[in-house]
Structures are given as C-alpha cells and as structure tokens.
N, C-alpha and C positions, 0 to 999 in steps of 0.2 A: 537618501535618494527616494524617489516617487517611485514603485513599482508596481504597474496595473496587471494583475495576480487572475487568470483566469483557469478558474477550475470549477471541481463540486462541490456542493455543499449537502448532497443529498441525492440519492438513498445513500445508507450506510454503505459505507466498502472502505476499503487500503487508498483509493483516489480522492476521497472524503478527508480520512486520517491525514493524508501524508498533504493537503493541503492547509487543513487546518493547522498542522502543528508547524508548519513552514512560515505560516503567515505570522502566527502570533510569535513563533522569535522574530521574525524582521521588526516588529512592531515593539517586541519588547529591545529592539538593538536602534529602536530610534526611526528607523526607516519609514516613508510613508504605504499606505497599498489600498489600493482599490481595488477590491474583491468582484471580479463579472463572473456572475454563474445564471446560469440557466433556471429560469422558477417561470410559475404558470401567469399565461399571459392573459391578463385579467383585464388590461386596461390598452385602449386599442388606441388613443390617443397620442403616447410613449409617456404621458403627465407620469407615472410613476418611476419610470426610468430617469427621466431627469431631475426630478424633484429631490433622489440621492445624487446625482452627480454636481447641483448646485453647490452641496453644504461640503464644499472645498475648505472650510477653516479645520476640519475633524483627522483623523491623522489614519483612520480606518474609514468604509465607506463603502456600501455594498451600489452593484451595477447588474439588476436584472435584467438577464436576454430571456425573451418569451422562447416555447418548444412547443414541438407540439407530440412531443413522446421522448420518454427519458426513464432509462432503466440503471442499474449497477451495472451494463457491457456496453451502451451506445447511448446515446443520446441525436434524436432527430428536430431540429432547432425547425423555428416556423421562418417563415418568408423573411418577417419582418426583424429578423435576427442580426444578420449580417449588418443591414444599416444602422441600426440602433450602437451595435459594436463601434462603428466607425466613425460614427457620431459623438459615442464616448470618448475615441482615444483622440478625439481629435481637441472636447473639451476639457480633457483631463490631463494632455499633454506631461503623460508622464515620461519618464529619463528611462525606464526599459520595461515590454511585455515580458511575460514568464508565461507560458501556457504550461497547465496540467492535461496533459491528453487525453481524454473521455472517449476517443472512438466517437468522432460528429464530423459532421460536413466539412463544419465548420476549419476545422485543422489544417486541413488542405487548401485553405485563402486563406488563412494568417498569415506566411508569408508574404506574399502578394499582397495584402491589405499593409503590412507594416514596413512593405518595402514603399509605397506609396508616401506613409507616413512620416518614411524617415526613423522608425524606430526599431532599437534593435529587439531581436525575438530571440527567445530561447523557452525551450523545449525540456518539459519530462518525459522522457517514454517509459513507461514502466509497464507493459501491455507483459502477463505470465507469458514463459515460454518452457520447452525444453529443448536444448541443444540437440539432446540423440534422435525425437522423432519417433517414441516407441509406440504412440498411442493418438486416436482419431482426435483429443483433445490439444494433443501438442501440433499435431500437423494442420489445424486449423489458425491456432496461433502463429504458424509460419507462414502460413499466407495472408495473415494480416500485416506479419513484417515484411512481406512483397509489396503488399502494397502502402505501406506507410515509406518504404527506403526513400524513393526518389524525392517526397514532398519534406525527409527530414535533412537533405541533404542542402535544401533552400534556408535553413531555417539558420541565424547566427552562430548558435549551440544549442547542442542536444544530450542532454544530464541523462544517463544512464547507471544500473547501479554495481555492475559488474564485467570483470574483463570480459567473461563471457561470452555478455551481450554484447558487448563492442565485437568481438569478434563476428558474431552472428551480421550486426550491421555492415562491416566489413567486407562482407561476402556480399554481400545486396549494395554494394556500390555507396557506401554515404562513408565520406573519408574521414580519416583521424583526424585532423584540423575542426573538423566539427563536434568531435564528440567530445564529451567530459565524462568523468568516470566520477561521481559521487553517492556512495552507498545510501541508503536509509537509515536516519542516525534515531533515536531518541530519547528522553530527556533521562538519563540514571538516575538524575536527583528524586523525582516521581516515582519511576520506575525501579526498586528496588526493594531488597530482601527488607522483611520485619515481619511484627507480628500477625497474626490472624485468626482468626477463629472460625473459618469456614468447615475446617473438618471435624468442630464440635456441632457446625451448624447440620451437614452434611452426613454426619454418624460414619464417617469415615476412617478408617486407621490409616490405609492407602489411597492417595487422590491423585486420578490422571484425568487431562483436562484436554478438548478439542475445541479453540474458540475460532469460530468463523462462519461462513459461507456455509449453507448448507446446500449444495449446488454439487450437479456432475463432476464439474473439474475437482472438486474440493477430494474426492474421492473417500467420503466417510464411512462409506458402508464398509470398504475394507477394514475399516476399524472396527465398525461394530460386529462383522464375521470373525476379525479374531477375536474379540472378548466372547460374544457368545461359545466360540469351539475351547477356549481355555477353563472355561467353568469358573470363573473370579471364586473364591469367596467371599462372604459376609459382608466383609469389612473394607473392601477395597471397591471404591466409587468411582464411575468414569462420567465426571460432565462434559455435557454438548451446551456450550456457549455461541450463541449465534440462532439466524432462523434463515430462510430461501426455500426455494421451491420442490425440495425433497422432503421438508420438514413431515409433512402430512404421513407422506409412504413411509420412511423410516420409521416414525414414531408407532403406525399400526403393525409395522411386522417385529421391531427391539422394543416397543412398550412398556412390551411384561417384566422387563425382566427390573426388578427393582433397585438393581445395584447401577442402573443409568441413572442417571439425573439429566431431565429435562431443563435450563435454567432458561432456554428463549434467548434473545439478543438484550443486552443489558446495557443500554444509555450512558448509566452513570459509570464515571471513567475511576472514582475509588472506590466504588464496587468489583470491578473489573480488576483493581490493583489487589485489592486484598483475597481474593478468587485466587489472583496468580501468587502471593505469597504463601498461601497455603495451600500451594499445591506440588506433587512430588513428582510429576511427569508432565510433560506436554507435548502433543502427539501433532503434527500436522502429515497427513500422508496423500496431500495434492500431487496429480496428476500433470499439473503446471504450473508454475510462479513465476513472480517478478523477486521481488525481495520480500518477503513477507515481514510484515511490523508488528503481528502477533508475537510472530517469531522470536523477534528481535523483544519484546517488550518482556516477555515469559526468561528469555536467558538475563534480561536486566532484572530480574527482579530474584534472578539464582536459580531459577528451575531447568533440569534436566531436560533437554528435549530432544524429540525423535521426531525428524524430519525426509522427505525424499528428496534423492538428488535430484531436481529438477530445477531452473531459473538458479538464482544464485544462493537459493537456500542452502545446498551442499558446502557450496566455498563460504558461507558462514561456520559450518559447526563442523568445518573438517578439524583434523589433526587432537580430536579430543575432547570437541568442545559441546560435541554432542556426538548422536549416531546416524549415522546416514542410512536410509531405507532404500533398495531398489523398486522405483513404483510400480514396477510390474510385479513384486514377488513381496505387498504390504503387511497381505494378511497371515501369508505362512511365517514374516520374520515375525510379525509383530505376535506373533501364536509363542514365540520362545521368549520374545523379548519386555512383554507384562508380565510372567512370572517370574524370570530372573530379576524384576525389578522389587516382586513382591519377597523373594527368597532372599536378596542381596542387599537392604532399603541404605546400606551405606553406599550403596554405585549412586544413585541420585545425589548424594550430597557432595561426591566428587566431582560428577560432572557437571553438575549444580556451582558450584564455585569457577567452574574453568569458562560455564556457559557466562555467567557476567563478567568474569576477565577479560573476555574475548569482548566486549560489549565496550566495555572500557577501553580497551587497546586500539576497537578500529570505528564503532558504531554509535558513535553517541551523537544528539543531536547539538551541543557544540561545534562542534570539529566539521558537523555537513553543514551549519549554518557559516562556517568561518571558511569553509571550500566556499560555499555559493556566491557568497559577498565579493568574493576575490576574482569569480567565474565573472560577475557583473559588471566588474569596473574591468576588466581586461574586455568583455564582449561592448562596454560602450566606447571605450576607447580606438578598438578599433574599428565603430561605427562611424567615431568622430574622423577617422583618418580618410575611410571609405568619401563620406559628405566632403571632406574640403577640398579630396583630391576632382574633386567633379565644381 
C-alpha cells in the first residue's frame, strides 16, 4: 500500500525516532511512503516541492512543507503550507495519510483536508503526559490534551501507546471506536545485549546513563542533586547523552565534578548502541512522557532502568522489570537507589534480564509494525464502506 507518512525529520527528539523507525519497516515490508515534513522554505516557486513528488517510480520519496518556525514542541508552518499539502495528496493519491503529530496548525485541518480527499487519516498522539497532575509540567500537557480531544475525534484512528492514555482521552470525549492502542516497539535484533568497551573508554567500574533532552520536563537536575549529595566514588561514571536548553546551566553548576561525563547528543545510532550495552543503569526521571524509546531501547539492550511513573513509562517496567520513581520525590529515592546499585552490582543484571524480557514480550518493533499494517487495512476498509454508502 501507498502511505503518505507525515511527520519530523528534524530537530532530534522521540517524534523524529518513532517516525523514522516506522517508515523504514513499512518500506522494509514492501509498502510504498511519501515522507511530508516540514524544512526551510527556500523556493517560493513550490519547483522544489514537486520536482520530489514527480519521481513517482521510487518507492520512498520526501514532500517538503515550508515553516516558518519549527522547534522539538511545535512547529508553526508558513501560509503556503496548507496548499502545497493538498496539492500533494492530491498528486500522490495515496491509499492512507498517517500523521505524526508535532503540535502545528496544521493538525487541526487534516481532517477536513482528508475528509475532502476522500482519504482515510490516522493519527499518533504521543504528546508526554502524567495522569496524576502533580507538577506545572504535567498540567500544561493536559491542556494541550483539551485542546487536541475534539480535532482527534474527527480523525479515522488515533494510535496511542497506552491504556492510560486512552483513558485520559476518554474523559475528553474522543470514543473508543477511534482509538488504537499500539505501544512503541523497537527493533531487539539492533538493540540488544553484547559486547562494548565503553567503560574501558570511560575509566568506569560502575556506568549510569541519562540519554535525552535536556530540558525542564526532562527533570535532570534531580539527577544530578542526587549524585552530587551521594558522593559516587572514583569509579562510578554517570553520562549525560543528549543536549537542549539547560545544557549550558547544568554543565556550569555539575561541571566539576569529574565522575560526569559530558557525551553531547550523539548522531551515530552504534554509537548510541554500544553506550547502552555497556552500561549498568539507565535513569530517565521525567516529569512527563509519552512512551519513551530511550527507554524502551536501554531495556532492549538488558540495562537495568529507573524510570518515573509518569506517561506510560511506569506500565512499562512495572512488576519487576525495572523501578518505578515517584517524580516528585527523584532525588531523595535516587540518593538510596545509586548506591545500592553500587553495593549490590548483581541487582542490575537481574533486572537487566527481566528489563529485555519484557521488551521481548510486548515491545518490539515487529509486533507494532504487524498492529499498524492491520490498523490500516481495517481503517481503509472502512473508508471504502463510508465512500460507497454515499
């Protein structure tokens, strides 16, 4: 099937990740896709918007929309956005939209634009949330799921990655009939235990790892208050993978202490793999999420990880398969919970095994690529039934 795939391609983030690794299974299972994402509008013409949408014989195929502001939370598309879109789907007449939701204008006329078309649409939302509402970061994120309810309840289907969240929508009016419930899967065969040599690179005996955002929500500095109040030893290294707009501050006030490691955001994705195979903990202690793929990639690969129950991170690594943090109370647990990891270094290899079991069991990028394919031909068939009954 033709699937015209609109998401990000850029700046880095989880909406980046979870579109790229979506596209290229469809593409590795035969499917066709036409990639529309948002890049700088250079050419006022549209000559370079269509000049990719001509070379219909290729089986991949990018569709630039001009912006005119585009960050890793929103994206603000230009004038000439909208029609260029419509333009495309009209010459590229594919068999179903999939929108990745970026928080744009734009979101809220896909409907409308694909009810027009005739094509059916379907929807990620994967916007971090927390259910309890304990903190200015989570009750910000609930009113952006106010105002997203009503426009996803127009939408064919709307792929979410947790009961949770379905719950949450549920209360905001957008019915079961439209939702789908498909975790974030990805790929075990990639992501998985073996060798590494990072912690000779690193002079580390003990390696705890924080890769992400470095951003409010992300809530790192409670990380770094408890390593600083624990006093590490020597030998135990905690890296900061990733960069964002806290980088600067934190680094001048945790700098000093030499048992950080600065590594910046790292590109290369077997870099990133072998990072995570040698490493003996993996701390995410966000103040909100969606599903995180950090996450999920660090337990693919057998690392122990310590996460907060926020978004559906919790109902990932419950019942063993990691530790759950309350985010209000990060830095006192995690003040117990880096030296019992350093006193006890066989807890990491147990929870280390159960965290890729569980990976195996419900998270793999098989099993969501083999949900989606099945979400797709049930959502176009009953688009087909909608068209002929009119």
């Amino acid at each position: 099937m033709h699937i015209a795939w609109l998401g990000k391609k850029s700046p880095a983030c989880g909406n980046v990740t979870y579109s790229r690794e979506i596209t290229n299974a469809l593409l590795d299972r035969g499917h066709r896709v036409s990639f529309m994402h948002f890049a700088p509008d250079a050419d006022s013409d549209h000559g370079d918007n269509f000049e990719i949408i001509e070379a219909a014989n290729q089986e991949a195929q990018d569709v630039t929309l001009p912006f005119l502001y585009k960050s890793t939370i929103y994206t603000v598309p230009s004038l000439r956005a909208n029609k260029i879109l419509v333009d495309s789907l009209r010459s590229l007449k594919p068999d179903l939209v999939h929108a990745s939701l970026a928080i744009s204008p734009l979101d809220f006329r896909l409907p409308e634009i694909c009810a027009e078309l005739d094509l059916p649409l379907v929807a990620t939302f994967h916007q971090p949330f927390d259910l309890k509402r304990r903190n200015l970061a989570s009750s910000t994120q609930q009113l952006t799921y106010q105002i997203y309810a009503p426009s996803l309840a127009d939408y064919n289907q709307v792929i979410i990655f947790s009961n949770i969240q379905k719950e949450l929508l549920n209360k905001l009016g957008v019915p079961n009939t439209r939702i789908a419930v498909i975790p974030n899967g990805v790929d075990a065969d990639r992501y998985s235990p073996g060798a590494s040599t990072i912690k000779e690179e690193l002079k580390a005996d003990v390696l705890f790892l924080y890769q992400g955002r470095l951003a409010a929500e992300k809530n790192v500095e409670a990380l770094l208050r408890a390593w600083r109040k624990c006093k590490m030893p020597e030998g135990c290294k905690l890296a900061i993978v990733g960069t964002g707009p806290l980088l600067a501050g934190l680094k001048a006030f945790y700098g000093s202490d030499p048992n950080i490691i600065w590594l910046g955001y790292i590109a290369d994705e077997q870099r990133r793999i072998e990072i995570l195979r040698g490493t003996d903990v993996f701390i995410l202690p966000s103040l909100v999420e969606g599903l995180s793929l950090s996450l999920l990639e660090a337990m693919s690969c057998g690392v122990a990880c310590i996460a907060t129950d926020v978004g559906a991170d919790g109902e990932v690594i419950e019942n063993g398969a990691g530790i759950i943090l309350d985010s209000h109370k990060v830095t006192s647990q995690l003040s117990t919970l880096l030296q019992l990891f350093v006193d006890q270094p066989e807890l990491s290899k147990i929870i280390g095994t159960k965290a890729r079991q569980r990976v195996l069991d419900r998270y793999t990028l098989t099993k969501n690529i083999d949900r989606l394919e099945d979400l797709y031909e049930q959502t176009m068939s009953q688009q087909w039934v909608r068209v002929s009954a009119f």
